[in-house]
C-alpha positions as CSV (number, residue, x, y, z in Angstrom):
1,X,0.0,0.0,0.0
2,X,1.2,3.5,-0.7
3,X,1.9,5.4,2.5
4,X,1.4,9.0,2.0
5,X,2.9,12.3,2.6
6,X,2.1,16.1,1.7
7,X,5.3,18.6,2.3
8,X,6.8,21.8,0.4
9,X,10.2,21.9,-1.4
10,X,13.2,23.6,0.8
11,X,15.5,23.0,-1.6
12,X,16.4,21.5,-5.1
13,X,19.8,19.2,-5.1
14,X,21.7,17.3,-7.7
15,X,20.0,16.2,-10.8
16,X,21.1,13.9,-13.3
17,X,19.5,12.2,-16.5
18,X,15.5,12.2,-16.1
19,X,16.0,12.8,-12.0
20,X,15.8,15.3,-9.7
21,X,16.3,15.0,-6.3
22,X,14.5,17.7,-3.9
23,X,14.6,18.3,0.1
24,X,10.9,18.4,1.4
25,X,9.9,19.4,4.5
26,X,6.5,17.9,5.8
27,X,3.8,19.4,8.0
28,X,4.9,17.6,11.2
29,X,8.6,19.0,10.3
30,X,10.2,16.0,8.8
31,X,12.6,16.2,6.3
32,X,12.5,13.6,3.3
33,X,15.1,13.6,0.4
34,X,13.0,12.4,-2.6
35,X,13.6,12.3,-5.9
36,X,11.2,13.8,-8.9
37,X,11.2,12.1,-12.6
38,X,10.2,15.7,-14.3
39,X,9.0,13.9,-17.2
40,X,5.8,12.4,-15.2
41,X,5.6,15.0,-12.5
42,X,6.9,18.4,-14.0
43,X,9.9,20.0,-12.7
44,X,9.4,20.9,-8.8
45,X,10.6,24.2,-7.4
46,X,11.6,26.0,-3.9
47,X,8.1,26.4,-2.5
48,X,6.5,23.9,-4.2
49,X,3.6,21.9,-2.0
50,X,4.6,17.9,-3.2
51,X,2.8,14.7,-2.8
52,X,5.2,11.8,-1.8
53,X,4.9,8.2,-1.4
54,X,7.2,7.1,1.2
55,X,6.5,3.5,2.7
56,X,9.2,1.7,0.9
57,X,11.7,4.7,2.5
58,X,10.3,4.1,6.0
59,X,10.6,0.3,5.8
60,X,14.6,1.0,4.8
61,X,14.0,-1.1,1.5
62,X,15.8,-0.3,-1.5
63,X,14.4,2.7,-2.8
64,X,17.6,4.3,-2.4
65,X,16.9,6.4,1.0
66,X,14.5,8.4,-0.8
67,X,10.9,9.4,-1.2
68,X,9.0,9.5,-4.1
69,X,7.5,12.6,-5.9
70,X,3.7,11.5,-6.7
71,X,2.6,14.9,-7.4
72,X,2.9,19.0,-7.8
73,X,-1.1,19.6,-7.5
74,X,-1.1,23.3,-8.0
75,X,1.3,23.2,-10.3
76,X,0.7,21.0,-13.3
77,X,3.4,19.8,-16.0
78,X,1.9,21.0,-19.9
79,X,0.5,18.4,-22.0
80,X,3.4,17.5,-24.5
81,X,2.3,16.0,-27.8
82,X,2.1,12.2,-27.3
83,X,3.9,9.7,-29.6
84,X,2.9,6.3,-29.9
85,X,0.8,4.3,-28.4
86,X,2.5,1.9,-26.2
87,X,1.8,2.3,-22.3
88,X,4.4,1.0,-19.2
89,X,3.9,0.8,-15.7
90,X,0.6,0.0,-17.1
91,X,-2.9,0.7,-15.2
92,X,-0.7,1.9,-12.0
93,X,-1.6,6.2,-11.5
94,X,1.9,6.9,-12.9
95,X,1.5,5.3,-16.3
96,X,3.3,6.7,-18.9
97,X,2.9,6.9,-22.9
98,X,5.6,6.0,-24.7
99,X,6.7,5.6,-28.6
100,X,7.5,1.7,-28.9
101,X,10.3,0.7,-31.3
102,X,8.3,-2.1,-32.8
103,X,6.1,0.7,-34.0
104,X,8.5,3.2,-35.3
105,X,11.2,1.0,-36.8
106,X,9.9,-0.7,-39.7
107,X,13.1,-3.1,-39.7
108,X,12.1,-4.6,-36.4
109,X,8.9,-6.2,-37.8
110,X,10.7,-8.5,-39.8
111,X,14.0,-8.6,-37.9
112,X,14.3,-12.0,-36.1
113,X,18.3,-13.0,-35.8
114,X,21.2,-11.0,-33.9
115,X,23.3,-12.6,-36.1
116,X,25.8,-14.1,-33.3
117,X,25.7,-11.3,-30.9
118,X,27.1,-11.6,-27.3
119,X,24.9,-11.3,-24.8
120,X,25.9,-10.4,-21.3
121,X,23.3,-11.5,-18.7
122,X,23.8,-10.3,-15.2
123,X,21.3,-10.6,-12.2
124,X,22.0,-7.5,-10.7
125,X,22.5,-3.9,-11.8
126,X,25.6,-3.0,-9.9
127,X,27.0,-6.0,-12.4
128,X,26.6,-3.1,-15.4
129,X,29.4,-1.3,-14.9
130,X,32.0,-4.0,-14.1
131,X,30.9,-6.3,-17.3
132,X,31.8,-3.1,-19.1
133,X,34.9,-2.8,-17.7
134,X,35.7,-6.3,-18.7
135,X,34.5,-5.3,-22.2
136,X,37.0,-2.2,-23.0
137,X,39.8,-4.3,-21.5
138,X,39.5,-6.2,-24.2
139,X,37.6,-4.2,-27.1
140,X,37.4,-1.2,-26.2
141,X,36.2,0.1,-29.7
142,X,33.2,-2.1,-29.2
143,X,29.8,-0.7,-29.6
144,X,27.3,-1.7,-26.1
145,X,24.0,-1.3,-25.7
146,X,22.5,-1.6,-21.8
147,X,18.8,-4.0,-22.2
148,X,17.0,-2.9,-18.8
149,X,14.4,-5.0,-17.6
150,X,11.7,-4.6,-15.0
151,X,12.5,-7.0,-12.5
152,X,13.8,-3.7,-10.2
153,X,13.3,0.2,-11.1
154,X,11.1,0.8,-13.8
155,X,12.7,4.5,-14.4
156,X,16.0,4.0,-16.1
157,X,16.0,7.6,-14.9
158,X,16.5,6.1,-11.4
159,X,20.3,4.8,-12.4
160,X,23.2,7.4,-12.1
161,X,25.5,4.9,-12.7
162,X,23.5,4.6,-16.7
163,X,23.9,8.5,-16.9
164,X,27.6,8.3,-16.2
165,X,28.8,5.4,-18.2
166,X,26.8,7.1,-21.1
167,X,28.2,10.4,-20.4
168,X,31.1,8.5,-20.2
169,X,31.0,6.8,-23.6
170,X,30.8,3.4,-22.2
171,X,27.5,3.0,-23.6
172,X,28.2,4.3,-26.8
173,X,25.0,2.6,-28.7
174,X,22.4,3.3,-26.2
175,X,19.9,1.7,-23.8
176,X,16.6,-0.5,-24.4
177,X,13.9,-0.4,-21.5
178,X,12.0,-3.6,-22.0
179,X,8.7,-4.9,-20.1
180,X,7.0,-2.4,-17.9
181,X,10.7,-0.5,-17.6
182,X,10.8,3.0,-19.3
183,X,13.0,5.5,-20.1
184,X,15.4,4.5,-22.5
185,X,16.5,5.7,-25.7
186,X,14.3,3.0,-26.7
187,X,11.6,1.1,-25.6
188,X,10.3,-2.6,-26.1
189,X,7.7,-4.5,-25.1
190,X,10.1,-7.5,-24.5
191,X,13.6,-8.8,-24.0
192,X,13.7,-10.3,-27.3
193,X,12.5,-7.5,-29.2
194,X,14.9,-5.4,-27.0
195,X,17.9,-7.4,-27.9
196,X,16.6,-7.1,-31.7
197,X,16.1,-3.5,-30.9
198,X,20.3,-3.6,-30.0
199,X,21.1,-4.9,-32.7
200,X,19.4,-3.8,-35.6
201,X,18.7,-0.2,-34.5
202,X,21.1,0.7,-32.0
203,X,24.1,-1.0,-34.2
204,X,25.0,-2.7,-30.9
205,X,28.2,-5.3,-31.0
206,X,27.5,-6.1,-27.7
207,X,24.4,-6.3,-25.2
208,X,24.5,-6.6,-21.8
209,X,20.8,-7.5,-20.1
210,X,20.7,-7.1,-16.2
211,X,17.4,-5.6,-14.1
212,X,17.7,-1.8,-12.8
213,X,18.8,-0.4,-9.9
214,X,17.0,-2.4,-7.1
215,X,16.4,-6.2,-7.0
216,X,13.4,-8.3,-5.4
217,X,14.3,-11.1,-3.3
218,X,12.0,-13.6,-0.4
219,X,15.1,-15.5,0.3
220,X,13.5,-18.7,-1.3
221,X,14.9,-20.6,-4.0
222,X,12.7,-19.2,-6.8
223,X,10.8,-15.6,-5.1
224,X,13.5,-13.3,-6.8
225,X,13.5,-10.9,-9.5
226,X,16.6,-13.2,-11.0
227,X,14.9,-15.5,-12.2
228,X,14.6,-13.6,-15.1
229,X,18.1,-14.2,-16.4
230,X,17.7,-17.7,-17.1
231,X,15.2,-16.4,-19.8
232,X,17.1,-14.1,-20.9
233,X,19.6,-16.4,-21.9
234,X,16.9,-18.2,-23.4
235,X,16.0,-15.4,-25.5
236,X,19.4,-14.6,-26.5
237,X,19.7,-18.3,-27.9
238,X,16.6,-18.2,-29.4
239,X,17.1,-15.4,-31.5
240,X,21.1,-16.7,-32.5
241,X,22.8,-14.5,-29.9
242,X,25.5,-15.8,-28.2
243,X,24.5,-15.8,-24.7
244,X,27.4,-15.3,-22.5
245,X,26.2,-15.8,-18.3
246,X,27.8,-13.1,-15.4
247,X,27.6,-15.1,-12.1
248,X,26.5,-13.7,-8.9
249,X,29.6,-14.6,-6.9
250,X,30.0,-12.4,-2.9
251,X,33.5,-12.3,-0.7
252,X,31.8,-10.1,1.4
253,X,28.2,-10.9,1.5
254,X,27.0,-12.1,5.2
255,X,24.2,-14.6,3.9
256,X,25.2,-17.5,3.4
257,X,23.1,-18.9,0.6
258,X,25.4,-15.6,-1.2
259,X,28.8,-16.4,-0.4
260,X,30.9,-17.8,-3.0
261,X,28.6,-18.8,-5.8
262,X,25.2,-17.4,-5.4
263,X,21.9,-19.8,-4.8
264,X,20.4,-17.1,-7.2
265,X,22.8,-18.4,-10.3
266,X,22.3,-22.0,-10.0
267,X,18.3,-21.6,-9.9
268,X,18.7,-19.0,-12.9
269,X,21.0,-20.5,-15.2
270,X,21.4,-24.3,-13.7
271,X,17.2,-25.0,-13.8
272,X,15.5,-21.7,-15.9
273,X,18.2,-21.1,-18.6
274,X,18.0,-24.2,-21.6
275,X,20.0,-22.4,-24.3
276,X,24.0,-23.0,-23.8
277,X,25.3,-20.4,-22.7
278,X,29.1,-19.4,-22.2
279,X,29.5,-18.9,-18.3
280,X,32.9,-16.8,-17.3
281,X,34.8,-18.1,-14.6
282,X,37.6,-15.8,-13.6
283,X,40.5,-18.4,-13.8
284,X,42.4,-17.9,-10.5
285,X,43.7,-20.1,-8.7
286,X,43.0,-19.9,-4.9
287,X,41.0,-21.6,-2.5
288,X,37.7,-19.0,-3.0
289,X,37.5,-19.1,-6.6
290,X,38.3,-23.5,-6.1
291,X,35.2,-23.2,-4.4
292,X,33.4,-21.3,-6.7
293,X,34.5,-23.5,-9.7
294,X,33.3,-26.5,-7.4
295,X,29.8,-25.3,-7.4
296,X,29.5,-24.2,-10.8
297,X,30.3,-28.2,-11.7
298,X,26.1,-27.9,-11.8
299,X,25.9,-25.8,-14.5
300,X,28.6,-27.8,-16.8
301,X,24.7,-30.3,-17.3
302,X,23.9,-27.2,-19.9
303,X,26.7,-24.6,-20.3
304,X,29.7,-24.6,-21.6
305,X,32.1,-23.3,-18.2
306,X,34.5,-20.9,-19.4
307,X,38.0,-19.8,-17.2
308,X,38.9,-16.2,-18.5
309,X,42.4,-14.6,-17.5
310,X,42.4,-11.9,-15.3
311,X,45.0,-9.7,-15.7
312,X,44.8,-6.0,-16.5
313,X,41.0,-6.3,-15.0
314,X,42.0,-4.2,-12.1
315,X,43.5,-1.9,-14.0
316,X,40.2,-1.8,-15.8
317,X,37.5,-2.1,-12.9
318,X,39.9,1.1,-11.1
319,X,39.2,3.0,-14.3
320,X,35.3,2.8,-14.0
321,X,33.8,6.3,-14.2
322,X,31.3,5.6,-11.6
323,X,31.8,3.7,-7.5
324,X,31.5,0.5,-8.1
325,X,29.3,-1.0,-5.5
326,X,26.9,-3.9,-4.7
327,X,24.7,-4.2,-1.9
328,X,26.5,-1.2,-0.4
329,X,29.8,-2.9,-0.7
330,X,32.8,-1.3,-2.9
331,X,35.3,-3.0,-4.7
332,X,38.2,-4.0,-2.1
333,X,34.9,-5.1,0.4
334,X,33.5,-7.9,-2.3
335,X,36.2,-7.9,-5.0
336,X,35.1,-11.1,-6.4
337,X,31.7,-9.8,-7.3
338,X,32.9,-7.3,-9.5
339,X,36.0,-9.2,-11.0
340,X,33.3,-12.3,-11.9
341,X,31.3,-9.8,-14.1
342,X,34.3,-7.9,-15.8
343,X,35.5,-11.6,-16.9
344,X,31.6,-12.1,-18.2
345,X,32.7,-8.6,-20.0
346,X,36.1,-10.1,-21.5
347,X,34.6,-13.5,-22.7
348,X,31.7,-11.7,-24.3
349,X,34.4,-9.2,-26.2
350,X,36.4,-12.0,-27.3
351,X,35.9,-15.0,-29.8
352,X,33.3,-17.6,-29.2
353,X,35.2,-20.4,-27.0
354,X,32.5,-22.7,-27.2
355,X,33.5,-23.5,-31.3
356,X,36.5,-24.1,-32.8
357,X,38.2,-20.9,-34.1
358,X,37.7,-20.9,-38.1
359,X,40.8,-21.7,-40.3
């Protein structure tokens, strides 16, 4: 249920791609920091009564500490000419309008191949910037496009990590929001036509699909948002992509169904994913990553277990223009999460190892 709260704007802060973040202060004299998409709310300013939803921010669930801008009710944004025809975060008092790729691009409606395309899947979205990492280590002239899913934020607006690896020219072809997600420079209805969407559109060499910012999980074998990267690699294979799998691998993470090799891996790509799928396994030898190529002897049923060389991946994960961080850990606090995704990154920016190289 939506908890509600009515305050007036004290200050505007930082803003960044499609955000804005704004300091309310509420009747009882609470201060919230929320955050504003202009684009669905109109742009607020000092003295500005707001509506906020803030239950997620009082439970402490991951809504990134802040509150929600529902509404500026004396203050409405102008109607802007509406394109398309294609509605996300359908029937929910925030849905928004916008103009579908499959409707504007007339190459998509017969498109139906990404002709051998790697495909990055990752489970979460602090995996994004450390698969590209492992990418320009290896290519760094290579073109990648980011696939967002629902499974967490529907905004890609909510990502600054998306705003500075564009800004950055990490994501040089662009981003696809797919499924009730919005806010990319294009939108899909679903992964697959996303991924064609990369490819025939964007000119994309490389895709990488994870969820945005924000992850569902119930602690169960199959309640989390996750699951959706076993089809994802499904979709990838279907459509002649090469799907390439980032585990979900934690030094640092207290629970133990996390550590080493992640519970949420083996359901996703050990019991969802049926395409092979390449699966990067940074090839170190020491007793963590032993462990971590122990468990991943489930997968080896359907994929093809890859070890990838490591070096010059610091170097590369150091050179990131945004903090990398997962679950509010950095990179020296659960190293191995970030170096499993940059190897993901190198495998998918390097010859298929699954096939013998051509003479």
């Amino acid at each position: 249920m939506i908890r509600w709260r009515r305050g007036v704007v004290a200050a505007v802060a930082r803003a960044w791609r499609g955000s804005l973040e704004v300091h309310v202060t509420a009747a009882d004299g609470q201060m919230f920091r929320a955050l504003a998409y202009p684009a669905l709310v109109g742009q607020p300013e000092v003295g500005d009564e707001v509506l906020l939803s803030v239950a997620a921010l009082e439970l402490g669930l991951g809504t990134g500490g802040y509150a929600l801008v529902v509404a500026i009710p004396a203050r409405l944004p102008e109607d802007t000419p509406l394109q398309g025809h294609m509605v996300k975060a359908r029937y929910t008092p925030l849905q928004t309008v916008v103009d579908g790729a499959e409707e504007r691009y007339p190459e998509l409606a017969t498109a139906s191949s990404l002709g051998g395309m790697p495909v990055v899947v990752a489970d979460l979205h602090s995996a994004l910037p450390a698969v590209l990492a492992g990418i320009r280590a290896e290519r760094p002239s290579a073109r990648v496009a980011y696939v967002m899913t629902d499974g967490g934020a529907l905004p890609l607006w909510f990502s600054r990590s998306v705003d500075a690896l564009s800004s950055a020219g990490w994501l040089a072809a662009g981003t696809v929001t797919v499924g009730q997600a919005f806010g990319g420079d294009l939108e899909c209805v679903t992964v697959h036509s996303g991924l064609l969407a990369a490819r025939h559109v964007l000119n994309a060499d490389i895709a990488i699909v994870a969820q945005g910012p924000g992850n569902l999980g119930t602690g169960t074998e199959w309640g989390f948002s996750g699951v959706a990267c076993g089809e994802a690699i499904n979709a990838a294979g279907v459509l002649d992509g090469r799907p390439i799998a980032a585990l979900r691998v934690s030094s640092g993470d207290a629970r133990e169904r996390h550590q080493g090799l992640s519970h949420h891996s083996l359901t996703a790509y050990g019991k969802v994913a049926l395409a092979r799928a390449e699966v990067a396994l940074p090839d170190v030898d020491d007793v963590f990553w032993s462990g971590v190529a122990s468990q991943t002897a489930e997968l080896e049923r359907r994929h093809a277990v890859i070890r990838v060389p490591v070096d010059g991946l610091d170097a590369a994960l150091r050179s990131c223009p945004v903090k990398l961080s997962t679950m509010g850990r950095g990179l020296d606090e659960d190293y191995a999460a970030f170096l499993a995704s940059a190897c993901a990154g190198r495998l998918a920016a390097g010859p298929d190892r699954t096939v013998p190289d051509k003479v």
